[in-house]
N, C-alpha and C positions, 0 to 999 in steps of 0.2 A: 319607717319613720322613727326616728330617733325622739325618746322621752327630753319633756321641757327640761328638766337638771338631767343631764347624760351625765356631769360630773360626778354627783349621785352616787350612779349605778356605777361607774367608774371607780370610785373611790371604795363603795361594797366590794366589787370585785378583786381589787387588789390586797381590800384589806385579809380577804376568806381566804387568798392566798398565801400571803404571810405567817397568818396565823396555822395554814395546813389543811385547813377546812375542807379543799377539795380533792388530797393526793399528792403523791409525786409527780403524776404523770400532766399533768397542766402546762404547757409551751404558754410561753411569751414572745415574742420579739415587737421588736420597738426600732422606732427611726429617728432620727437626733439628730438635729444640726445646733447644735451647743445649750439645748434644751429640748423638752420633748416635742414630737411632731407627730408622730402618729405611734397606733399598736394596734396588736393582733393578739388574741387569746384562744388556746385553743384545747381540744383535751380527745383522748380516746375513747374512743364506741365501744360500751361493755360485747362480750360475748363476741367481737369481733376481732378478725387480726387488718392489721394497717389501714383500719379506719377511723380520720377523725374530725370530728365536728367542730365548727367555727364557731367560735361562744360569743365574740366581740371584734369588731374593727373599726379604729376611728384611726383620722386625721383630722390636724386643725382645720379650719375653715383657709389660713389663710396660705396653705401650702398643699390645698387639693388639688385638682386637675394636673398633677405634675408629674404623674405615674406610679405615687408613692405608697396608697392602697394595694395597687396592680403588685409591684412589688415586694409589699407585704405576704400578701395572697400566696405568691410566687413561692417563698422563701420555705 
């Protein structure tokens, strides 16, 4: 269940990244059709090798069911 302002936590999240907060190792990707549509954040499992945990994924509301999560996930 997504929090009342996801933006919010969204807006945290990006920002701890800019700033470096979390490492190098933090994957993004993003989907855009001439503005944003969805993302994926993700990061590496300490002590582990090629494991990594999905921090975040959102799409708009008004471009979901379209495979673009699935997609993401994929990528």
């Amino acid at each position: 269940v997504a929090p009342a302002d996801g933006t919010k936590v969204l807006a945290e999240i990006i920002t701890g990244c800019v700033k470096g907060d979390f490492g190098p190792d933090y994957l993004w990707f993003t989907d855009d059709d001439d503005g944003p549509i969805g993302a994926a954040h993700c990061s590496p499992e300490p002590f582990t090798e090629d494991t990594w945990n999905l921090r975040m994924i959102a799409v708009h509301p008004s471009h979901q069911d379209q495979g673009r999560g699935t997609a993401l996930l994929q990528h």
